[in-house]
N, C-alpha and C positions, 0 to 999 in steps of 0.2 A: 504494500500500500504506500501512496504518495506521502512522506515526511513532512509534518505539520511541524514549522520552524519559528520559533518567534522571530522580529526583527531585530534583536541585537544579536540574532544567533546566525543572521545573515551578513550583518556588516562583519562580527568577528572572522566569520570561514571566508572574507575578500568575496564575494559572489553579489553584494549590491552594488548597483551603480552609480552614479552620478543621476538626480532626479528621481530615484524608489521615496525617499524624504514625502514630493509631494504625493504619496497615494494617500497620506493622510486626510487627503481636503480632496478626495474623490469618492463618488457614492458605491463604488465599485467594492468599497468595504463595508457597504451594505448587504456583500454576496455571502451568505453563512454555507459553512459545507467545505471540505476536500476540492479546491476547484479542477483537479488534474482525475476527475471521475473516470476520465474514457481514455486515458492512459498515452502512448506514446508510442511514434512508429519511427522506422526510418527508411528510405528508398531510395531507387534510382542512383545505386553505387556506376560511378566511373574511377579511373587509376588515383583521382585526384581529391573528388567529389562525394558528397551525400549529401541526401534530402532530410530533416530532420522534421519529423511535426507532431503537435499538440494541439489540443482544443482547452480552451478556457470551458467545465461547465460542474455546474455544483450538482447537478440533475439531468436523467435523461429527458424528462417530458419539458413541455411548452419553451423550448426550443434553447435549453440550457440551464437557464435558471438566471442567467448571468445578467445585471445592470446594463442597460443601453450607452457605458463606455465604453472610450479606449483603454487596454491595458496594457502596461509595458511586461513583457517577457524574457528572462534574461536566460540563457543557456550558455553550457561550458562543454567542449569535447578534451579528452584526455588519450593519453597512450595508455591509460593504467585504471583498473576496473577502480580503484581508490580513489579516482581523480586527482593525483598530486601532482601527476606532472600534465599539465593542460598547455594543449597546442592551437587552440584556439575558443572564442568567447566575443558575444555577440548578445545582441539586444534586437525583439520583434515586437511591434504593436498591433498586439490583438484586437481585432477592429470588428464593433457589432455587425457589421453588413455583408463579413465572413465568417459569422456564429462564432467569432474570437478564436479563430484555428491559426494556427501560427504554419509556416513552411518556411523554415530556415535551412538557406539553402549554404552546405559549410564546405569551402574550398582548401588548396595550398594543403592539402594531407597526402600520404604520403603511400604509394601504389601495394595494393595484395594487404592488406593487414588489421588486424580489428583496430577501434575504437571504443571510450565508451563516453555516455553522454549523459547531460540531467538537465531537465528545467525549472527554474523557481519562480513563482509569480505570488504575490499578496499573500507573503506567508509561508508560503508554502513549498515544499520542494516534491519532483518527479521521483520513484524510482529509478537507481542509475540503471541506465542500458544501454546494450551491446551493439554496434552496427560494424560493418567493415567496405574498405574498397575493393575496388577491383582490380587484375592483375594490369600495369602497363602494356602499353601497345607492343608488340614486339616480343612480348615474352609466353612462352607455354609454360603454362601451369602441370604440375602432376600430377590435380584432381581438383574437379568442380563437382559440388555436391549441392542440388539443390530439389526441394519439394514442389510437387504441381499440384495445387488443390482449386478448386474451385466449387462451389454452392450448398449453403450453409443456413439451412431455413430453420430461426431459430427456436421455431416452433416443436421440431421433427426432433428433437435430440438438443444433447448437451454434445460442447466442443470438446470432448474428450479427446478425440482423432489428436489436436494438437500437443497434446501433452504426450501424446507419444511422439509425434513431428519432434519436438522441443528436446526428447534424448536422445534423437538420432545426429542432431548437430550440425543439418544442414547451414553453408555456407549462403544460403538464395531459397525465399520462397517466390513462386511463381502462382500468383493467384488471376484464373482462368476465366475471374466471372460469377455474379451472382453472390456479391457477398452479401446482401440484404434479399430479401424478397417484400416488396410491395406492399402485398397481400396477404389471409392467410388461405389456405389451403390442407388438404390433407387427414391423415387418419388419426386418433387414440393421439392427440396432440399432447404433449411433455409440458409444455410451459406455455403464456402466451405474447401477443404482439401489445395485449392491454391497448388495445387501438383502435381504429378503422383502415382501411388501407390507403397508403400514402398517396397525395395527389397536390399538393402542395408544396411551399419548402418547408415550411414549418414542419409537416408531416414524415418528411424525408429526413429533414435534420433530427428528428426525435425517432426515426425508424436507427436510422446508423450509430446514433447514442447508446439506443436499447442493446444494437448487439455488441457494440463496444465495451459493454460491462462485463459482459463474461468474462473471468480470469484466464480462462487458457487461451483466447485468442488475444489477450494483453498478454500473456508471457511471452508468447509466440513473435508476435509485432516487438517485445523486446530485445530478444534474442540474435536476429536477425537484418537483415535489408530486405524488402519486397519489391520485386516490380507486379507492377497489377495492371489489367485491365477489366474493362467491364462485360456484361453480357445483356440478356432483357432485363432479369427484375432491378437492376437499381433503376427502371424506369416503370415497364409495365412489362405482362407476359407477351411473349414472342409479337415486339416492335420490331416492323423495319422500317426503317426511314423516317415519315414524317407520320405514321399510320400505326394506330395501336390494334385490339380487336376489335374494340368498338367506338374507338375516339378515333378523328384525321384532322389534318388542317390544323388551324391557329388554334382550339384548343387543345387538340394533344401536344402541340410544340410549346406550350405555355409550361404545359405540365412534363414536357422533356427537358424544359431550360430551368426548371427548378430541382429537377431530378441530377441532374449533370453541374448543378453549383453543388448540390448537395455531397456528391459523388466526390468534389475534388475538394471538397472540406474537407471533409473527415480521413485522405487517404497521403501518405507520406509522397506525392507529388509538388513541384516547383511552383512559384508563382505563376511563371511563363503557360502551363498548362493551364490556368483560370478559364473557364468555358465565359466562351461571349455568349451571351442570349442562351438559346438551345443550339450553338455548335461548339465542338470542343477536339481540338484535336489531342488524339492519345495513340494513332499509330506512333511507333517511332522504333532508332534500333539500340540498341547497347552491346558494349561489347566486354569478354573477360580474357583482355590478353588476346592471346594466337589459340587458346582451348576452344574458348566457344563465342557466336556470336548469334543473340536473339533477336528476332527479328517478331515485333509485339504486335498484333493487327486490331482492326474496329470490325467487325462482321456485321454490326447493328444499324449505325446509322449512317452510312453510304447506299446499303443493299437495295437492288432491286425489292419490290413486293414479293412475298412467298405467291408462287402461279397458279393458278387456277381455285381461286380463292370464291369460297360461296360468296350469293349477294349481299352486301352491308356487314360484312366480316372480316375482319381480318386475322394477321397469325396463320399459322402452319394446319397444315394437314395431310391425308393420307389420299393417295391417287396412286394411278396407274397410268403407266406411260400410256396405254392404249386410250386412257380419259382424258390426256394433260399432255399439249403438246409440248405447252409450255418449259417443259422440264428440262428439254435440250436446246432450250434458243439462244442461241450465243449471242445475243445481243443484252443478255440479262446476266448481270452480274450481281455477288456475294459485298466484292468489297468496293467496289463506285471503280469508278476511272481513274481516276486521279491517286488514289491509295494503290491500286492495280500497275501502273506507272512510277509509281514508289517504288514498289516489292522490286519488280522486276530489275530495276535498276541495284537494286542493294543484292539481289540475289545473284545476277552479274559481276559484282566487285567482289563479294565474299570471298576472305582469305582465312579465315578459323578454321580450325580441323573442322568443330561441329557447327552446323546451320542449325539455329531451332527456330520455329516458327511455332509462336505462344500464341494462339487462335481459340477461340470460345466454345467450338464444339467437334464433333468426328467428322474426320472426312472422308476416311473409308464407305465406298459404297454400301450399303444393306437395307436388301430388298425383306420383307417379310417372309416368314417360312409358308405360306399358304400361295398356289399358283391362280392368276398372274399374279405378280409379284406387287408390292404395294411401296411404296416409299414416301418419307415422312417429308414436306415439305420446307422445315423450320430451318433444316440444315443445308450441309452442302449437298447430299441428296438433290436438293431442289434448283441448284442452279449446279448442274452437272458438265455443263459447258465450260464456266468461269473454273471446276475443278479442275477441268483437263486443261487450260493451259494453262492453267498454274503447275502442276504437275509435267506439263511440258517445258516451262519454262526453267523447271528442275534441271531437266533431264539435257537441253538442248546450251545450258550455261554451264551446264558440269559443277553447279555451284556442291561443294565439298560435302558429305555425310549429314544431307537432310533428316532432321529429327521434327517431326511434329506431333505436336503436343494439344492435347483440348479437353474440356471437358464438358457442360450442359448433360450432356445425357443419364446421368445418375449410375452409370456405370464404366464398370473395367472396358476396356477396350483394346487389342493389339492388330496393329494390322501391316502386312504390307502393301502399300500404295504404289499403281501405276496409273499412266493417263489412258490406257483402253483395261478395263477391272477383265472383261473379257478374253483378254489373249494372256493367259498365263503360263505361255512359254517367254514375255519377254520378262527380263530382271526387273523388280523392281527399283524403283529412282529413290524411294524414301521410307519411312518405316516409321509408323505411327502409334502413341502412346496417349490413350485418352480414358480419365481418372476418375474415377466416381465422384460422389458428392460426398463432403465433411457429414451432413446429418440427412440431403433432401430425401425423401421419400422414394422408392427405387425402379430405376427403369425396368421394362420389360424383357432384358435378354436374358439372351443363357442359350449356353450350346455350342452347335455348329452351329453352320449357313451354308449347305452343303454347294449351295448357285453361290456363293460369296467366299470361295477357298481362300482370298487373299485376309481373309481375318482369320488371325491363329487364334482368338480368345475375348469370350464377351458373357459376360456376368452382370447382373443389374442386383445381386441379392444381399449386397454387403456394402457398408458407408467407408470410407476410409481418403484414400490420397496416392500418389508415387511421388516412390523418394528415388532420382534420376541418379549417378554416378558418371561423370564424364572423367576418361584418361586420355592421351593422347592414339591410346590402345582401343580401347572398347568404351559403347556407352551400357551401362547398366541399370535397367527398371525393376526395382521393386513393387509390385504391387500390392500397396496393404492395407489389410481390410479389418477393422475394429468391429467386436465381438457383438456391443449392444449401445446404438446410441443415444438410450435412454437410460445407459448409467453412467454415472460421471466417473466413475473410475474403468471403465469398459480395457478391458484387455486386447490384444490384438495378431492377427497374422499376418503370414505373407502366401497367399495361393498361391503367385506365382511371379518368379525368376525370368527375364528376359536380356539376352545379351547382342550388341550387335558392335560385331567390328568394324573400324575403322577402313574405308575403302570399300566394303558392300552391305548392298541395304537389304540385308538376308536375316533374320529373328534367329535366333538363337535360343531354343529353351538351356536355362540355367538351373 
């Protein structure tokens, strides 16, 4: 828990500033409560860099708790979990019209090595926590170890999954999407949203608070650096573009631009990311060294509409190509033109051993097991043309030992990837790992797909995460699946071991 400090316990440990004097004659000590509730993140490591962030709030509900000031926020990084020897030290003002979220962004550190950090504001101090950078340009690392999780409904379960995340000691969480949900939904629900479903910002700010409180996805966020991206629910279920299921136009982009401030509140990103209105750009790439380079995408709000959509509907569904011509029109794309022209360009230059593409959901083909075949529209499934030449664009750039990564679907997933899923005499270009959900309610698979031989394994019966292992050698997935997500101490396995060498994109059971 955050350290409740008097103020001469702050001047004596050197950590106030110049100006802390006048919070005496601000109403902001009218805020009673721990104001560091929703605890602290850090992101977006480069060789040099980190993202540090906090939210000012004494309460999750009505949209903080916190007095309509400015507060000053003062932070310190160190080389030493003790904070004695401090490398840098910094001052942010937490400003209501950003629910008092701080993103301090801390330069001039020093490449490949942890840090640790804390923040003090009106009193009080953060829990110190851990972040690190990333490996310099030019150099291969020995090993990158990092977790893919993504959707986490905190209705479904307790975040147990993370506290086992948290003794594995991954260097990188990679989160996939869907760290809040909206809405509620679902069965024999565990705890609740205490809400209505968000549509607002006040709604959104007080949905990401709620899950913010849980202790294990704060030790988690302490532990580590995340890069994150989004999926539908930090807005509505299966949005593309400007069109929800039952909202379009200027009201749903009302209720996107308050979903997408809210979004970059609360998540260890830059200022520079600040969504204008309802746009926000968050493709982008990073790199670790010469081991690995991510390459993070938006699938949501560039996308074509999901095809053949009933009338006054929108979101995904189930069709058949013989129903849905739509399915193969290459003029319909996933991720817009412009982000498309992006990739392509970055998958071109890539010189890291491993290419990861951190994308929202599977991209492996899979038809349903009943003839003809059915396929789900939400996914890539549904724009099957923008798959293949991305997967062409793999293949035809040579771009180095594609790994792609996603999650949305509430299940395991392995698969090998080619741009015709049909002809499986040729090799595949890339090999894909897509991860269940931390607690969401679980998908439908399991089995084979005997018309789908390029997926070696797909499970929807189990909550959990992959813990990735990159070498210059091999990349290694873990897939692990926690016991019960409605107990907070939930045990955990691993079904299943996947290996794949460096130089072919061929699975390997491990």
């Amino acid at each position: 828990m955050p350290i409740l400090l008097p103020r001469r316990g702050l001047l004596r440990t050197g950590l106030a500033m110049p100006g802390l004097a006048l919070l005496g004659n601000l109403r902001v000590q009218a805020a009673e409560g721990n104001p560091f509730l929703l605890g602290v993140a850090s992101g977006e490591p480069t060789a040099s860099s980190v993202v540090l962030w906090t939210r000012l709030a004494t309460q999750w509900r009505n949209g903080g708790g916190m007095p309509p000031e400015p507060v000053p926020v003062d932070w310190i990084v160190a080389r030493d979990e003790g904070l004695r020897d401090i490398v840098r030290q910094g001052r942010a003002m937490a400003v209501p019209e950003d629910a008092h979220s701080v993103h301090a962004e801390v330069d001039g550190l020093e490449p490949d090595r942890p840090y640790w950090y804390r923040f003090t504001a009106l009193g009080a101090a953060t829990d110190i926590a851990r972040t690190r950078t990333a490996p310099r340009p030019g150099m291969m690392s020995s090993r990158l170890r990092f977790a893919v999780a993504s959707c986490q409904q905190y209705e479904h379960g307790y975040f147990g999954a993370y506290r086992h995340m948290l003794a594995e000691e991954p260097d990188l969480v990679v989160f996939l999407g869907d760290y809040i949900y909206e809405m509620s939904w679902g069965r024999n629900l565990v705890r609740s949203h205490e809400g209505p479903s968000a549509r607002d910002l006040t709604g959104y700010r007080d949905r990401y608070a709620l899950y913010k409180t849980d202790p294990d996805l704060q030790a988690m966020h302490r532990a580590c650096p995340w890069l994150v991206t989004w999926d539908d629910h930090e807005v509505s279920n299966d949005y593309a573009n400007d069109r929800g299921e039952r909202e379009r136009g200027e009201p749903f982009m009302a209720r996107r631009a308050a979903a997408y401030k809210a979004f970059w509140e609360h998540m260890p990103l830059p200022p520079s990311a600040r969504p204008d209105g309802p746009s926000a750009r968050i493709y982008r790439r990073t790199a670790f060294g010469d081991l690995a380079g991510f390459h993070i995408l938006d699938d949501r709000q560039y996308r074509d509409y999901q095809p053949c959509q009933a009338p006054n509907y929108g979101g995904g569904g189930r069709v058949t190509r013989e129903n849905c011509a739509e399915l193969d029109d290459p003029s319909r794309s996933m991720l817009g033109e412009a982000q498309e022209a992006w990739l392509k360009q970055g998958l071109s230059a890539e010189r890291a051993r491993w290419t990861i593409l951190a994308q929202q959901t599977r991209m492996a083909r899979l038809g349903s097991l009943q003839k003809p075949h059915t396929y789900w529209t939400d996914g890539w499934d549904g724009y099957s043309a923008a798959r293949q030449r991305l997967l062409e664009q793999l293949a035809e750039s040579r771009t180095p030992n594609p790994l792609v990564i996603g999650g949305d679907i509430h299940a395991h997933l392995v698969a090998e990837l080619r741009p015709d899923f049909d002809r499986v005499e040729r090799a595949p270009i890339a090999v894909e790992f897509t991860g269940t959900s931390i607690t969401s309610q679980g998908g439908r698979l399991a089995g084979h797909y005997p018309d789908d031989p390029h997926v070696a394994y797909a499970d929807g019966s189990s909550r959990g995460y992959i813990m990735m292992t990159l070498t210059p050698e091999t990349a290694t997935a873990d897939l692990r699946a926690i016991a019960d997500p409605r107990d907070r101490d939930t045990g955990i396995s691993t079904p299943r071991r996947y290996v794949v060498e460096a130089g072919r994109s061929v699975l390997q059971r491990a």
